[in-house]
N, C-alpha and C positions, 0 to 999 in steps of 0.2 A: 407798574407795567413797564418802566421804563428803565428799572433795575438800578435807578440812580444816574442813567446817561441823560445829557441831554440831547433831543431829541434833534433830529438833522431834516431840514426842508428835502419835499421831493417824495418819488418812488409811491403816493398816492392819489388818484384824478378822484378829485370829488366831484358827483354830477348834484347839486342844491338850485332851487330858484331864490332868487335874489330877493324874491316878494313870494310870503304865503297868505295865502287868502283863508284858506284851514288849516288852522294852526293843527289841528286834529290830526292830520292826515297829510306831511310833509313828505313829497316823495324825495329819497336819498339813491344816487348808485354811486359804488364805490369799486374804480379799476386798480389794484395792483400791481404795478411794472415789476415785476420775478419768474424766472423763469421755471419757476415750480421743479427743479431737478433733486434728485435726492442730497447734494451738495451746496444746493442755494435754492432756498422758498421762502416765504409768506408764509410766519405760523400762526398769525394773531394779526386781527384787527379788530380797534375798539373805538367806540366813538362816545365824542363828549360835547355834551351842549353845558356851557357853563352855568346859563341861568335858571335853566329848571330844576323844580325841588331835588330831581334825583340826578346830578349831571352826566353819571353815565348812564349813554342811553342804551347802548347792545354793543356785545361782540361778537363776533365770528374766529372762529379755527381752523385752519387749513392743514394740508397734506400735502406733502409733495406728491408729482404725477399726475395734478389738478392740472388742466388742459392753461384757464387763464382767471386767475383769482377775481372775480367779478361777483357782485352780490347788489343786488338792489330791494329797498322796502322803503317803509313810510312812518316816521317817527312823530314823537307828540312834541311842540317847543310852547315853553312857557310864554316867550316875551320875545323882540327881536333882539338875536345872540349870534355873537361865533358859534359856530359847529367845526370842532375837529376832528380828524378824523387819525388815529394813530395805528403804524403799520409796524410791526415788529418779524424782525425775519428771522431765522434758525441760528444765525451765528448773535443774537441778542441784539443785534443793531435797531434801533427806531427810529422812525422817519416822522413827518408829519404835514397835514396840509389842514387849511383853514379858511372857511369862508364865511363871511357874513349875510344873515338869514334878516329879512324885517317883515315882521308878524305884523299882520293888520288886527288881528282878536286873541287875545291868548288863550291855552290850551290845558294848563297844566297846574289849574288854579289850587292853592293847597287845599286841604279837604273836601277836595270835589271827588 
C-alpha cells in the first residue's frame, strides 16, 4: 500500500471510542484533510487492526471532485488493538493516524 514509503503522521482524523463494549459492532469515521482537486486528492484509504485474524479490515477509493473524503461504518476487533488508519494521495504519498481501541469481549474469535 505504501509503495515502500514510509508512512508520514497526519492528513487522517480518526473518529474510534477508546472503550468497545461490542466488539461486533465498532463504530469507525474516517475524515480526510485533501482538497479533492484534480491535482491533489485522496485516492485510497485502508484500514488495519493489527490483531485480528484478518488485519486488513476495509478500504475505500476516492475520486477527485468528492466534496470532502469522509466515510463512516462499523468494523469487527478481535481483542484490544491499535486500529490504523492509512491515507494515500494521488501523487503516492501516505499518511497515517492510529489509535488505541480496549475491547471489553472479543469479536473475531478464529473459527467462529
Amino acid at each position: 500500500f505504501t509503495g515502500g514509503k514510509p508512512p508520514v503522521a497526519g492528513r487522517g482524523e480518526l473518529d474510534i471510542p477508546f472503550t468497545a463494549d461490542n466488539a461486533n459492532s465498532v463504530p469507525l469515521g474516517i475524515k480526510v484533510d485533501s482538497p479533492m482537486t484534480a491535482d491533489n486528492y485522496c485516492s485510497e484509504v485502508l484500514v488495519i487492526a493489527d490483531k485480528n485474524p484478518r488485519p486488513k479490515v476495509c478500504s475505500f477509493k476516492f475520486e477527485p471532485g468528492l466534496g470532502v473524503p469522509y466515510l463512516t461504518t462499523r468494523i469487527r476487533l478481535a481483542e484490544s488493538q491499535n486500529v490504523t488508519v492509512f491515507v494515500k494521495m494521488n501523487d503516492g504519498s501516505v499518511f497515517m493516524t492510529r489509535k488505541a481501541v480496549t475491547v471489553t469481549s472479543g469479536a473475531c474469535a478464529p473459527g467462529g
